[in-house]
C-alpha positions in Angstrom: 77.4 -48.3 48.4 77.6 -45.0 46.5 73.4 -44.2 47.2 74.8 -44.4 51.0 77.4 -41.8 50.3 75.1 -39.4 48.6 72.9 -39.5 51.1 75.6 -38.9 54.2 76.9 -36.0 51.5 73.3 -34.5 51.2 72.9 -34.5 55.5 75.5 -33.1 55.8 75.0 -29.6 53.5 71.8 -29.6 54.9 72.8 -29.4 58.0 75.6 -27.0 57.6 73.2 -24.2 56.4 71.7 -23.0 59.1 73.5 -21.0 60.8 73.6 -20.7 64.6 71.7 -17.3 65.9 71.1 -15.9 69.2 67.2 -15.5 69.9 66.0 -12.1 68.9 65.2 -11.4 72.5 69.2 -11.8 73.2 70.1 -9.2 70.4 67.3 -6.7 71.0 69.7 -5.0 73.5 72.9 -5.1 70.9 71.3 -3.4 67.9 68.0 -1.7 68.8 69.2 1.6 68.7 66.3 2.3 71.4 68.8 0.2 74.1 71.9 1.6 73.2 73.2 3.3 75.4 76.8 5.1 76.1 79.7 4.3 77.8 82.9 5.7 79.3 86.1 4.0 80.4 88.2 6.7 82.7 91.3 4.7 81.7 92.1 2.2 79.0 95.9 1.5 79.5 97.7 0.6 82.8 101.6 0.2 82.6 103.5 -1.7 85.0 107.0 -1.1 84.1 109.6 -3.6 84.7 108.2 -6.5 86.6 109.6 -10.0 87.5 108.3 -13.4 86.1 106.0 -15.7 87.8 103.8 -13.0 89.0 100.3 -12.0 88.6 100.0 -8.6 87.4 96.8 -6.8 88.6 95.2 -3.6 86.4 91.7 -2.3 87.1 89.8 0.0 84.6 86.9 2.2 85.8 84.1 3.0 83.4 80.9 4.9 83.7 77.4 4.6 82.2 77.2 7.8 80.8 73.7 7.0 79.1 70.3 7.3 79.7 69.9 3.4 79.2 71.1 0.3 81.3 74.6 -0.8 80.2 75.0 -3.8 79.6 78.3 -5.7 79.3 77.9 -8.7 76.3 81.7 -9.6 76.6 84.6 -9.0 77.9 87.6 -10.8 75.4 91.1 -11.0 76.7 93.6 -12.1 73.3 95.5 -14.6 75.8 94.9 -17.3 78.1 97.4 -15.9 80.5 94.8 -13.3 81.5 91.6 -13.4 82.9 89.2 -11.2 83.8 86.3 -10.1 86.8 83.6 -7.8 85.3 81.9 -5.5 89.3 78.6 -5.4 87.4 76.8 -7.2 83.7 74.6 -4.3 84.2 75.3 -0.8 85.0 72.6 2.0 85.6 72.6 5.5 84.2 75.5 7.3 85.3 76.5 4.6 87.4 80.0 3.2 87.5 81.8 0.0 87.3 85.2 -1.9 86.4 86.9 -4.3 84.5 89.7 -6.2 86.4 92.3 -7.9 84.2 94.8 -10.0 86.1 97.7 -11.1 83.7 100.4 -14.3 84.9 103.7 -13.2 83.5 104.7 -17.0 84.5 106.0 -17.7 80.8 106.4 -13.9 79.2 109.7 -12.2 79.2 110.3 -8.9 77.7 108.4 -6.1 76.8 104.8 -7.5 76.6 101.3 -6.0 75.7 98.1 -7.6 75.8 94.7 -6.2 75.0 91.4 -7.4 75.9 87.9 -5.8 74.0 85.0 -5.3 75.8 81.7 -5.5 74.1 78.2 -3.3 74.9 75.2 -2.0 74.3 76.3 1.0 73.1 77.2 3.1 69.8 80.8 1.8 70.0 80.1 -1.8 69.7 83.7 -2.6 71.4 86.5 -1.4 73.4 89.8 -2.2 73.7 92.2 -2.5 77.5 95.8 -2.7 77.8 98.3 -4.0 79.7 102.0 -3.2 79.4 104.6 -4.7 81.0 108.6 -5.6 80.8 109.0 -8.7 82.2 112.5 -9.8 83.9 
């Protein structure tokens, strides 16, 4: 009985210590500084003032590629399930532009609320952070 528990015990640190990676091809982009490239949002923040509940609050965020190297989106991370997100382009030329659109349901919020979501690139900054603001009735 006990060589069977030993041996489930040994599996199982053996197996625990590899850690999962992403293929060197996937991360070539991410910390190569040849790839990186740089980017700029025109606005990070949209405020919405006083809005009522059960609604879906819509805020868009311009950025451009102001590299001289694709841009390309890894990530975009909102911090709650109420919000999702629709990214115009994963890749963005030089000096091209694109947007991030975050659409937040205020269906169980109430008060002054502000969610941010990070966006993650190819670029010097590894992330950046978007905001919503809102007073929900």
């Amino acid at each position: 009985m006990r060589r069977k528990y030993y041996l489930i015990v040994l599996t199982g640190l053996f197996s625990c210590q590899q850690p999962a990676t992403k293929t060197p091809k996937q991360d070539a982009a991410f910390k190569d500084p040849a790839y990186l490239t740089e980017l700029k949002f025109l606005n990070t923040k949209v405020e919405f003032g006083r809005v009522p509940r059960d609604t879906n609050l819509t805020a868009r965020y311009l950025f451009v590629n102001t590299g001289k190297k694709p841009l390309i989106i890894s990530s975009v991370l909102p911090d709650c399930m109420c919000t999702s997100y629709k990214l115009s382009n994963k890749i963005t030329k030089p000096y091209d532009t694109g947007s991030v659109v975050l659409t937040l349901s205020t269906k169980e919020k109430v008060g002054p609320v502000q969610l941010y979501s990070t966006v993650m690139a190819n670029t010097t900054s590894k992330m950046y952070a978007l905001k919503i603001v809102a007073n929900v009735k």
